[in-house]
Structures are given as structure tokens and as C-alpha cells.
C-alpha positions as CSV (number, residue, x, y, z in Angstrom):
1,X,2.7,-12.1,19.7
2,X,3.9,-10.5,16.3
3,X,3.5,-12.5,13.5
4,X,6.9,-13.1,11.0
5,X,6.8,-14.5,7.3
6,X,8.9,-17.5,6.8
7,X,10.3,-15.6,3.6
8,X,13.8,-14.0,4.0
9,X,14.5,-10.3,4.3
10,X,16.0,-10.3,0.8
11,X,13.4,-12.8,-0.2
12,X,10.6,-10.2,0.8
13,X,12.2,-7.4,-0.8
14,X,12.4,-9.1,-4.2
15,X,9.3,-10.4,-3.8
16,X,8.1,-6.5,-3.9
17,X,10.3,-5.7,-6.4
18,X,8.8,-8.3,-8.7
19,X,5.6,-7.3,-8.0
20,X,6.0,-3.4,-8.9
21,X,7.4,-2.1,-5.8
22,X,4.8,-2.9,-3.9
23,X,4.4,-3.1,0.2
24,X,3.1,-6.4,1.6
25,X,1.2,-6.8,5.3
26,X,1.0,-10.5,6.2
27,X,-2.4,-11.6,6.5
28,X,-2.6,-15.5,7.2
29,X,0.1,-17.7,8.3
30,X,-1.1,-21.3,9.1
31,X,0.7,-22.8,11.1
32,X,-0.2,-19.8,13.2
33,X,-4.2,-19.2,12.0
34,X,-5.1,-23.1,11.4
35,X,-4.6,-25.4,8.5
36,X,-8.0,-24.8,7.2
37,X,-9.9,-23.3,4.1
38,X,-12.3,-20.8,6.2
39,X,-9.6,-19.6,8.4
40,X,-7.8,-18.6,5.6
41,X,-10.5,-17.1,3.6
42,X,-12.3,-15.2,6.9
43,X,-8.8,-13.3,7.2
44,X,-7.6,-12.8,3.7
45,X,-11.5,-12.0,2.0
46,X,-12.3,-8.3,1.1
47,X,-8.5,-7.4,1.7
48,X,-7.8,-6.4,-1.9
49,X,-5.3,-7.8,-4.1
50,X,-2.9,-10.9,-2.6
51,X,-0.1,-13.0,-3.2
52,X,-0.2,-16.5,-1.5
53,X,3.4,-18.2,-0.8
54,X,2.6,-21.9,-0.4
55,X,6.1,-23.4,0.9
56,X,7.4,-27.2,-0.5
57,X,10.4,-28.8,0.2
58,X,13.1,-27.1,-1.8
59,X,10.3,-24.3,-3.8
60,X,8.4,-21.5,-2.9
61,X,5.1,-21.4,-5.2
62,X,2.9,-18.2,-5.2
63,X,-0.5,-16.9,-6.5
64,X,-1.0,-13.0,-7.0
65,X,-4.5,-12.2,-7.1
66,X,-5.3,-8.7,-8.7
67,X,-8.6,-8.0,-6.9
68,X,-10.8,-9.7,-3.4
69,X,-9.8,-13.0,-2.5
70,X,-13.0,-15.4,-3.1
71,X,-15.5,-16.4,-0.3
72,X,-16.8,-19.2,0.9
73,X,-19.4,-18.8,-1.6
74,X,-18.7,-21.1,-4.4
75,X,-19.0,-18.5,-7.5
76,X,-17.0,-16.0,-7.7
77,X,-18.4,-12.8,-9.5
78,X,-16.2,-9.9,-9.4
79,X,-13.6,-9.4,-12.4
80,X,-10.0,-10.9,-11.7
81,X,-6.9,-11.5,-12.4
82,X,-4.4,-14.0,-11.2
83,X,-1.2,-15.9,-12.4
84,X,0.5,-18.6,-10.9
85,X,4.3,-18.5,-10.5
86,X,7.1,-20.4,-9.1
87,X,9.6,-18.1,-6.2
88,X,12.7,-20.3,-5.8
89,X,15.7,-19.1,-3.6
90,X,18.7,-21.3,-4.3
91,X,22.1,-20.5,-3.5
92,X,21.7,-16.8,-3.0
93,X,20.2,-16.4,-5.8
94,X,16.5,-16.0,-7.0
95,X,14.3,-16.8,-10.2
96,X,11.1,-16.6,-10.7
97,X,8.3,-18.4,-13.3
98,X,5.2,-17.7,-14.0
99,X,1.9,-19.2,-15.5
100,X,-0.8,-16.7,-15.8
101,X,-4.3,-18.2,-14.9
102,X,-7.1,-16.8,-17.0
103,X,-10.0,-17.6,-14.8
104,X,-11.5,-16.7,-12.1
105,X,-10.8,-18.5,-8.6
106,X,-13.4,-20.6,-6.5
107,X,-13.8,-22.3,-3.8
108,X,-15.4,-25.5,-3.4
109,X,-14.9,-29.1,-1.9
110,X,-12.7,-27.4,1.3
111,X,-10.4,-26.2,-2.0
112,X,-9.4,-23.2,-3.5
113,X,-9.4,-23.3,-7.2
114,X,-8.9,-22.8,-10.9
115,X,-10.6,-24.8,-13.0
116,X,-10.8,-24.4,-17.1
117,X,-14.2,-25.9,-18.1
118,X,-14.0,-29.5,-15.9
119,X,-10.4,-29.3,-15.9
120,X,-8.5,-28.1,-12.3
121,X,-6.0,-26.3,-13.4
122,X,-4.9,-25.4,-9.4
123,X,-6.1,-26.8,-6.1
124,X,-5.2,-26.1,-2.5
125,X,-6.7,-27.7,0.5
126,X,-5.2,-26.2,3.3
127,X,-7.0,-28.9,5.6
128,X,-4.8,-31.6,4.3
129,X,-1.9,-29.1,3.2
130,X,-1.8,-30.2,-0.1
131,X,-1.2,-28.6,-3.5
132,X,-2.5,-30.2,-6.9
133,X,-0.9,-28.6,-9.9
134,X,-1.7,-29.8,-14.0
135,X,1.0,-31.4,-15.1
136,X,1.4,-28.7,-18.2
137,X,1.6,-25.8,-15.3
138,X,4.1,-28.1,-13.7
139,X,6.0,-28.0,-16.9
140,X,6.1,-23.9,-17.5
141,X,7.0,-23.5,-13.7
142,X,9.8,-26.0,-14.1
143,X,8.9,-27.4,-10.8
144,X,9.6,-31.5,-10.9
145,X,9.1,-32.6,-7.6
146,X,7.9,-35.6,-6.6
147,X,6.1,-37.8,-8.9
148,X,4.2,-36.0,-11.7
149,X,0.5,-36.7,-11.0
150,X,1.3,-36.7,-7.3
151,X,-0.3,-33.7,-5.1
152,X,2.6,-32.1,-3.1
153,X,2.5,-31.6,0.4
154,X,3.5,-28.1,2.2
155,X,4.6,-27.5,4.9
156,X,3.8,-23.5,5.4
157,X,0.9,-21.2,3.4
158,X,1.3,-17.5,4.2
159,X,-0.9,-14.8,2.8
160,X,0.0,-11.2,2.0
161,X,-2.0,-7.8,1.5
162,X,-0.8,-6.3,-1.6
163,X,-0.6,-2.9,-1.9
164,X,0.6,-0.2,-3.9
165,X,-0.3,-2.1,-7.5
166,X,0.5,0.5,-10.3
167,X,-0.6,-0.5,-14.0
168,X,-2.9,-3.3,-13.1
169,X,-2.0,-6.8,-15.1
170,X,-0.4,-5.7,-17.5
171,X,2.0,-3.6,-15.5
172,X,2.6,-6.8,-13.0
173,X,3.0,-9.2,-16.3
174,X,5.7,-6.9,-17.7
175,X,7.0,-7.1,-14.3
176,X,7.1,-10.7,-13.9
177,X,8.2,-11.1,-17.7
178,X,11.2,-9.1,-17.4
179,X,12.1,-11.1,-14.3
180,X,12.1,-14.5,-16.3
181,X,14.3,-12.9,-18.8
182,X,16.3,-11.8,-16.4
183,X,16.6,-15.3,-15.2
184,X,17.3,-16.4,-18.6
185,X,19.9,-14.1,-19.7
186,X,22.1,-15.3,-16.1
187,X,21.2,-18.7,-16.9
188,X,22.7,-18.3,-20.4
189,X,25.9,-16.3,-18.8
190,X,26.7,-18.8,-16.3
191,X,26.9,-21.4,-19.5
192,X,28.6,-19.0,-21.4
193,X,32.6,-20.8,-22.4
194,X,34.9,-18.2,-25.1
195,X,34.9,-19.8,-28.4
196,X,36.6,-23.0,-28.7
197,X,38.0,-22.6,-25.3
198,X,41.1,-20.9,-26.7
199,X,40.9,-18.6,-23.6
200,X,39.4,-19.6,-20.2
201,X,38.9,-15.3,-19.7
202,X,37.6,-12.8,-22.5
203,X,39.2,-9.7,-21.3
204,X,36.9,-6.7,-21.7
205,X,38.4,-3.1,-21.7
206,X,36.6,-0.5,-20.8
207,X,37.7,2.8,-21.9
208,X,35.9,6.3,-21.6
209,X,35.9,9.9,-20.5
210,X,36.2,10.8,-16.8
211,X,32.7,10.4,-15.1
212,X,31.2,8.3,-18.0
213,X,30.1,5.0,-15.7
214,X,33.4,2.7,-16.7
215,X,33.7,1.4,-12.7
216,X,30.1,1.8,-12.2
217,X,29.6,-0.7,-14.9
218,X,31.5,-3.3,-13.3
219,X,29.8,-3.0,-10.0
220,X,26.6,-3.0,-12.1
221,X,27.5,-6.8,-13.4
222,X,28.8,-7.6,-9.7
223,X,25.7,-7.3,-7.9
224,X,23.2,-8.3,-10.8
225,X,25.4,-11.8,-10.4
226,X,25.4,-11.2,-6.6
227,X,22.0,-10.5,-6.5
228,X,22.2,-7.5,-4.3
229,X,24.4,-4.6,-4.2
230,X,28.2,-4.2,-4.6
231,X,30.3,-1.4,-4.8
232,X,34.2,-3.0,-5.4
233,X,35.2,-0.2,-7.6
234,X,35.4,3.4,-6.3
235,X,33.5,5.5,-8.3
236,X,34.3,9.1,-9.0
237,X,32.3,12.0,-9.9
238,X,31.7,13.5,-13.4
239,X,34.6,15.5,-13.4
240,X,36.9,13.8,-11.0
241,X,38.6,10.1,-11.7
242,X,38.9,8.1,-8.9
243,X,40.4,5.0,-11.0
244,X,44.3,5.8,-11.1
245,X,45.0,1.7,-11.8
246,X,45.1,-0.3,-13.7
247,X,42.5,-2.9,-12.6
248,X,41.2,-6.7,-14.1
249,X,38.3,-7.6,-12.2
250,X,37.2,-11.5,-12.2
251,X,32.9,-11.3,-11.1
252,X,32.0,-14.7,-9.3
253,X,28.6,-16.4,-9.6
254,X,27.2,-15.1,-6.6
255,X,29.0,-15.2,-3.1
256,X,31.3,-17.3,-2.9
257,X,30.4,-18.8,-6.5
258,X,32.8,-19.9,-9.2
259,X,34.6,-16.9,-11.2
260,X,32.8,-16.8,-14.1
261,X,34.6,-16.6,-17.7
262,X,35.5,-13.0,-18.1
263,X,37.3,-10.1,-17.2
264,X,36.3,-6.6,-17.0
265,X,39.1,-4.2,-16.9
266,X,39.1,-1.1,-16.0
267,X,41.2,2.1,-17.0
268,X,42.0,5.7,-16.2
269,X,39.2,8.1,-17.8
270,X,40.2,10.2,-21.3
271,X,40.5,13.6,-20.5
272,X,40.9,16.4,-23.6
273,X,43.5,18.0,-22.0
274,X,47.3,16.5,-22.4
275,X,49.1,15.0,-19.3
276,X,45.6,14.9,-18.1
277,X,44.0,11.4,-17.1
278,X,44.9,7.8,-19.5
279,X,47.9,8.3,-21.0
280,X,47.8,7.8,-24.7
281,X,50.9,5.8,-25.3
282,X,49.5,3.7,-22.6
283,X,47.2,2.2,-24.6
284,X,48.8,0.0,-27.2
285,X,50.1,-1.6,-24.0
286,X,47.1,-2.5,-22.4
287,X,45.3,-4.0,-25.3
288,X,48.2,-6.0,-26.1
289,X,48.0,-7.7,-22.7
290,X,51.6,-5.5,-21.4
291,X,50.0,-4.2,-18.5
292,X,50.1,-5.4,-15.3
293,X,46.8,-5.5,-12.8
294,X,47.2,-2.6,-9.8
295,X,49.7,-0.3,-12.7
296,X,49.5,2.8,-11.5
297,X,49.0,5.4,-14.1
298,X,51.1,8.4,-14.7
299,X,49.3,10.7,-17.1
300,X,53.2,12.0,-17.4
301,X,54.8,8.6,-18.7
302,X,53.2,5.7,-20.2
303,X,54.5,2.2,-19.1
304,X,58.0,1.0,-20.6
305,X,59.3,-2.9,-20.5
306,X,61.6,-1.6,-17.8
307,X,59.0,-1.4,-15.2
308,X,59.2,-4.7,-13.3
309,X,55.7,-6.1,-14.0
310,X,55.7,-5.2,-17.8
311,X,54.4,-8.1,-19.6
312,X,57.0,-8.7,-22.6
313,X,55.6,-11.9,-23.9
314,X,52.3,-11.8,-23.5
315,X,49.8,-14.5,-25.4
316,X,46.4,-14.7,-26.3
317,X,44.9,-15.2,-23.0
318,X,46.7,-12.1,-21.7
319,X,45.1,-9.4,-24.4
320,X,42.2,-7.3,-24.7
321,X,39.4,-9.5,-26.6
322,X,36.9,-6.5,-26.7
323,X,37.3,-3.0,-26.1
324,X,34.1,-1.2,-24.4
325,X,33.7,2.7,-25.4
326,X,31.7,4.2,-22.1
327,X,29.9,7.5,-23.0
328,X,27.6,9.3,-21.0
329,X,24.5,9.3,-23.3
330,X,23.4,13.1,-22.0
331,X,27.3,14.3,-22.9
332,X,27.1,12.7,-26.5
333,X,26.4,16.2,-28.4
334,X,28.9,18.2,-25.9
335,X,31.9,16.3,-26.7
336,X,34.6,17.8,-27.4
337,X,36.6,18.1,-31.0
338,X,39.8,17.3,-28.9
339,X,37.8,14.8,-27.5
340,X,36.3,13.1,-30.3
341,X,40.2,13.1,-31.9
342,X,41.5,10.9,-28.7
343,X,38.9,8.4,-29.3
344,X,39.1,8.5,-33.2
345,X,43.0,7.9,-32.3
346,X,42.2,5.0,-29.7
347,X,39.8,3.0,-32.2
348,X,42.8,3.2,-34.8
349,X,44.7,1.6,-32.2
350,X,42.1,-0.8,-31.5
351,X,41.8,-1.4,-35.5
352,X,45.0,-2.1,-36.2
353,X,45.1,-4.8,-33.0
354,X,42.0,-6.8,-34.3
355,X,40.0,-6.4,-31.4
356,X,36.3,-6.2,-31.3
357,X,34.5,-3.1,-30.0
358,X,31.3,-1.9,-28.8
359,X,30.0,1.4,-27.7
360,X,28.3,1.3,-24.4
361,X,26.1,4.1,-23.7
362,X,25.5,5.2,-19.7
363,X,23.0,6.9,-18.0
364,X,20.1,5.8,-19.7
365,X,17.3,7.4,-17.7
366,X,14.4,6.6,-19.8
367,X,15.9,2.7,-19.5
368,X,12.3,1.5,-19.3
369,X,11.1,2.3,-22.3
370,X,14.7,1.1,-24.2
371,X,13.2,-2.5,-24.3
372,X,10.7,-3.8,-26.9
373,X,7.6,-6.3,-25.1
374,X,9.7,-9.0,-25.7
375,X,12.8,-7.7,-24.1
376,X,15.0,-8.8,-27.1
377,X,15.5,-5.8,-28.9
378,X,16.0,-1.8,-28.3
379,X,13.6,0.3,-29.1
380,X,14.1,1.9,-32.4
381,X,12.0,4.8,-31.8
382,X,13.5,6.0,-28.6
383,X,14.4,9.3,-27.8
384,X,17.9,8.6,-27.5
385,X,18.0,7.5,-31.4
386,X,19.7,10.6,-32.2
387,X,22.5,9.6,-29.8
388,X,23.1,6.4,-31.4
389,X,23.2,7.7,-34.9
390,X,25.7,10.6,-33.4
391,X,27.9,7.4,-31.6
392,X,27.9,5.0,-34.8
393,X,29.0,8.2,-37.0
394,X,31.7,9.2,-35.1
395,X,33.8,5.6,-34.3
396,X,32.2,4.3,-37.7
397,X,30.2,1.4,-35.2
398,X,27.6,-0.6,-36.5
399,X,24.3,0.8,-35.0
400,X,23.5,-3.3,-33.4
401,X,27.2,-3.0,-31.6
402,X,26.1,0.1,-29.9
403,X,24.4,-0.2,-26.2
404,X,22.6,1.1,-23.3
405,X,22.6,0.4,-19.6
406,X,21.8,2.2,-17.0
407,X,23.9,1.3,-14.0
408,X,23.3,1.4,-10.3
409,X,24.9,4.0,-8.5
410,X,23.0,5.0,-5.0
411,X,20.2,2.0,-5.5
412,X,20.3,0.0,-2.4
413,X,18.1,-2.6,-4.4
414,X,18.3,-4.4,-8.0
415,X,15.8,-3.5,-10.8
416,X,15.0,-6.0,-13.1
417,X,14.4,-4.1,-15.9
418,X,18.4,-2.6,-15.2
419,X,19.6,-6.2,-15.0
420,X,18.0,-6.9,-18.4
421,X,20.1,-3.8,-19.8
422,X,23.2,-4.4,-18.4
423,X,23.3,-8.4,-18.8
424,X,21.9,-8.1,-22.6
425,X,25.0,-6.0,-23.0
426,X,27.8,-7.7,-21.2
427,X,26.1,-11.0,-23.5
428,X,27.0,-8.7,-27.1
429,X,30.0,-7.8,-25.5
430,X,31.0,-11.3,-25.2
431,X,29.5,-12.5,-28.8
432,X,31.4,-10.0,-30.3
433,X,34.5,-11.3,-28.7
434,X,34.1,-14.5,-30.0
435,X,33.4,-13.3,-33.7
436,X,37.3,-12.2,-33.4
437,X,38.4,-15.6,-31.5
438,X,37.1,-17.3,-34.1
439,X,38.5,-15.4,-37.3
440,X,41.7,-15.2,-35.2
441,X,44.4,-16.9,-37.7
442,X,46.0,-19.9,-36.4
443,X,48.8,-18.8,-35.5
444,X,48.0,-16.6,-32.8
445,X,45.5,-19.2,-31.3
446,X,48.7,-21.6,-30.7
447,X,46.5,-24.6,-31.5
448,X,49.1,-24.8,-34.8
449,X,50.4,-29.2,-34.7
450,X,54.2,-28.3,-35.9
451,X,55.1,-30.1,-39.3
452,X,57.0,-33.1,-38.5
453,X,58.7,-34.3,-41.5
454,X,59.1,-38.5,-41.6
């Protein structure tokens, strides 16, 4: 009879993901092996590296060992590598924490172990199913079940062959770094509320040349909330649009989830060529909230307060708080002069309206190196510098408002180190926002208490 991990399909997949794309063979199951220390370590010893899933109530807790698992012997010799990290799937979607465990395993008392000088920093007996984490391990790993001192009992311990480890630990730590960040950055996004609530939607326009990524951006956010892939928006090729509306697009918090607070909205691509693509007149309309979702463009005629949905009075809520240039980063230095005048003439427009801007650069293939180790920064001495400098000199953009993605397009699954681009941006996109809410006068925010005379 074939043996099946209790982890989910998707679950699995991550789980490689995480780990560097890696393949996994299941080893040791126990409830199909025995709940016992030496059937575990007779099937999982001289396998190479391994990541243990040890399954509690409402967490998933793993071990990756870089190297053999121990024997029954009680020292272990060999060099190794292992870190400690807590797997947690929770309405559809998944984080990860780690604890890296700078020792090497052992086994001893029917237990497999980490211990710092006498202190166990890690125990499991399989023969009683039990799991002893220190309480500070508890702590990093956010993991708060059951009474702090208290051993917790599984009810599953599954063992995988890892294969396929690229890097060695510092590739996996990267890995599993990025991941947490990851984690954060949602975390951060999902508690994200507009400045002084004087919109319950920032409204983000995204405006660029045919082809540059605009739709493939918003399905970018999509699935990174989502956790797997979307594809709402039709995308088009580099030379052909396939966005002829005019579209506002809410992104839930996963499936099903609450609609989180913003909009993305998306446009007709710029084309140099007149009574080709987004009309021009079109766009005072739009980023003064005129426009109607599902408009349909007509590179011909911009929209008049005849048409029947025209917005004549819109408010606050109903604007463009940030306007989002797309450019291709590899079509930067072909641009055209007639090109380079339409959005020069735009980001007047979007001057003169107040509205906060960013440039967001697409098609970043060299994405990996575009972080710094700690993920918080871009890389100043990337090879797409010269980009940059080209972007902030034309549109006159502070260099820290100008960023990169690289967005899905035929992936069928996520990339951490993608997610980290594309949320870090949509969270400037959204700071910048709220740097014009809050210098917004009065008047406009409609918080003004009328003067009452006595």
C-alpha cells in the first residue's frame, strides 16, 4: 500500500518552494512505521538531508537537517546544519518561522535532540509522541499552545528525503528569511487602514505603455494575497492591449476573505501614435474619480458628462489617490521622444491634481539580486541603476519612489522572493498615498464642523 503525507498538495508544494525548489520522497510516517525512535531513525539514517513535519493540534512544526540524520549512536560526528521552524496553514494561507539550531543533533534517552551545553533546546520522543520545545524557541516560532512549560503532544511525525539542496545553509536561510518577510509584509497589509480613515479605498491608477505589465501587476497582488495563482485581468502582449476598460479591481484577503483597503485600477496602455490606445483627454477624468468601472475606451473620443455613468460630483473617496507609471525596465532607453512627451504631459496632469506618484519598473529579471540581506532595501549597485537614474530624470521622481517587481506571468507557483517585490511596492504605493491624504486641506477631506454662529 502506497504511502501519502498528511500535508496538502499546496502545502507540499510550498513546502519545496521554501526550501529552494527542492523534491521531497517520504521516508517515515508513524502512524504507518511505529511510534518509536529506532523505527524512525533505521529508515530516515544515511538518507541525506531531511525535513521532519511533526503535526500538533492547529501547527505544523518542522526540522530541516542539512546532512545524515543521526544514529542510534549517541554522538553525532559529521558536520551539520539544522534550523527549527514553525509550517502553519491557516485559512488558505501559509507562514512560516524559523529558529536556526546551531548544534548538532543526538540522540539519547529514546529522544532526538538539541541540546546547548546542558540545556535541551529540542526533544522528540516519538515513543510517547511528545515534543519539548525551550520556551525562548517557543517565543521566535510564535507557537503558544498549551501551557508554556508543557511538552505538546502530536498526533502525526512524517519524515522527508530532501533533495535537490542548491547553496547549502546559507542558500536555504535566505530562503526561509525571505519567506518570514514575506509573512510580515502581508501581515502588515492586511492591518493596513488609509490615513485617518478619510477613505475606506486608496485608489491606485496604473498607467503605462501597451505591454508594460499594468494587468499583470494586479494579478501579481491577487495571487500573492491568494496564495496561489490568479489571472482576473487579461493580459496582452507587448505590442497588443488587451485592456479596452476601464477597470477598479477590489483584491480580497485570500478566497473568500474580506476586500482589503485598496483599489487597483487599471487603464488602456499609452501608445505614441494619436487615436492609438488611452485617450489623452481621458485622463483628467479618471484621476478625478469621473470615470465609471467597465468604460469602454474610445482612443477616438474621451468620456464627456453626457455619457450616462459619468461621475459629475465625484468626492474624495471616488479619485485617484496614487498614480502608478508601469515601464518595462528592458524598454527604458528605447522610449520614444513622442513617448516620453505623453507621459511628461500625463505627470503635469497628475501635478496639477495633487496626487502622489510612483514609477513602477516591470520585468525585473535579475529580481533576486534587487534585494539587500535584509530584504528592506534595493540594491544600489544593481545593474538596472542606470534605469532608475534614466526613470527619476525624465518624470523628475525621487529615486526612493521608484520600484521594481517582477510579476508572474506563465508561473503556475508563487516565489517568495517575487512576493517580497511586489508587496514591498504596493506598501510605498500606499505610504505615498497617505503623505497626500494627510496634507490634503480640509476642505476636500469633508471633516470641516460648519461655523455655527450663537
Amino acid at each position: 500500500m502506497e504511502v501519502t503525507t498528511r500535508l496538502t498538495w499546496n502545502d507540499e508544494k510550498r513546502l519545496q518552494k521554501q526550501l529552494g525548489n527542492v523534491s521531497l520522497s517520504l521516508l517515515y510516517k508513524s502512524s504507518v512505521h511505529g511510534f518509536g525512535l529506532r523505527d524512525m531513525v533505521q529508515r530516515c539514517s544515511h538518507q541525506g538531508s531531511t525535513v521532519t513535519m511533526i503535526y500538533l493540534k492547529t501547527n505544523i512544526i518542522g526540522v530541516f537537517m542539512l546532512g545524515n540524520y543521526p544514529t542510534l549512536s549517541k554522538y553525532f560526528e559529521e558536520p551539520h546544519y539544522s534550523f527549527c521552524f514553525l509550517f502553519r496553514s491557516k485559512d488558505n494561507i501559509t507562514g512560516t518561522d524559523t529558529f536556526l539550531l546551531n548544534m548538532a543533533p543526538e540522540i539519547a534517552d529514546n529522544q532526538l535532540m538539541y541540546r546547548l551545553s546542558d540545556e535541551t533546546i529540542f526533544s522528540l520522543c516519538p515513543n510517547n509522541k511528545t515534543l519539548y520545545l525551550l520556551r525562548s524557541v517557543k517565543k521566535k516560532l510564535g507557537l503558544f499552545e498549551g501551557r508554556t512549560m508543557d511538552p505538546f503532544i502530536y498526533g502525526e511525525c512524517e519524515v522527508f528525503r530532501v533533495e535537490g539542496v542548491k547553496g547549502g545553509l546559507s542558500s536555504i536561510k535566505r530562503i526561509m528569511n525571505v519567506t518570514q518577510h514575506r509573512d510580515r509584509l502581508l501581515e502588515e497589509l492586511r492591518a493596513y487602514k488609509p490615513y485617518a480613515d478619510l477613505v475606506s479605498k486608496v485608489h491606485i491608477l496604473l498607467l503605462g505603455p501597451v505591454g508594460s505589465g499594468k494587468s499583470s501587476f494586479f494579478n501579481s497582488v491577487k495571487s500573492v494575497f491568494h496564495g496561489r495563482m490568479t489571472r482576473q485581468a487579461l493580459v496582452g502582449s507587448d505590442i497588443t492591449s488587451i485592456t479596452e476598460q476601464y477597470r477598479t479591481y477590489s483584491v480580497k484577503d485570500g478566497i473568500g476573505g474580506k476586500s482589503l483597503p485598496f483599489m487597483l485600477c487599471d487603464s488602456m496602455g499609452l501608445d505614441e501614435t494619436e487615436k492609438i490606445g488611452l485617450c489623452m483627454d481621458d485622463i483628467p477624468h479618471i484621476l478625478k474619480g469621473c470615470m465609471p468601472d467597465r468604460y469602454q475606451f474610445n482612443p477616438h473620443k474621451p468620456i464627456t458628462p453626457q455619457h450616462s455613468a459619468f461621475i459629475t460630483s465625484p468626492s474624495l473617496k471616488d479619485r485617484i489617490h496614487c498614480v502608478a507609471y508601469v515601464l518595462d525596465i528592458n524598454s527604458i532607453n528605447s522610449l520614444s521622444s513622442k513617448m516620453v512627451a505623453k507621459f511628461k504631459q500625463v505627470h503635469k496632469e497628475v501635478l496639477n491634481c495633487g496626487i502622489a506618484h510612483v514609477a513602477l519598473l516591470t520585468k525585473v529579471k535579475n529580481y533576486n539580486e534587487v534585494l539587500q540581506g535584509n530584504f528592506l532595501n534595493m540594491n544600489r549597485s544593481m545593474t538596472s541603476q542606470s534605469q532608475v537614474m534614466k526613470v527619476s530624470k525624465m518624470l523628475d521622481i525621487p529615486i526612493r519612489n521608484i520600484l521594481m517587481v517582477e510579476n508572474y506571468a506563465s508561473e503556475f507557483e508563487l516565489d517568495p522572493v517575487k512576493d517580497v517585490l511586489i508587496l514591498s511596492a504596493l506598501k510605498q504605493i500606499l505610504r505615498a498615498a497617505d503623505d497626500i491624504l494627510e496634507d490634503l486641506p480640509l476642505a476636500e477631506t469633508g471633516k470641516l464642523v460648519p461655523f455655527c454662529p450663537s
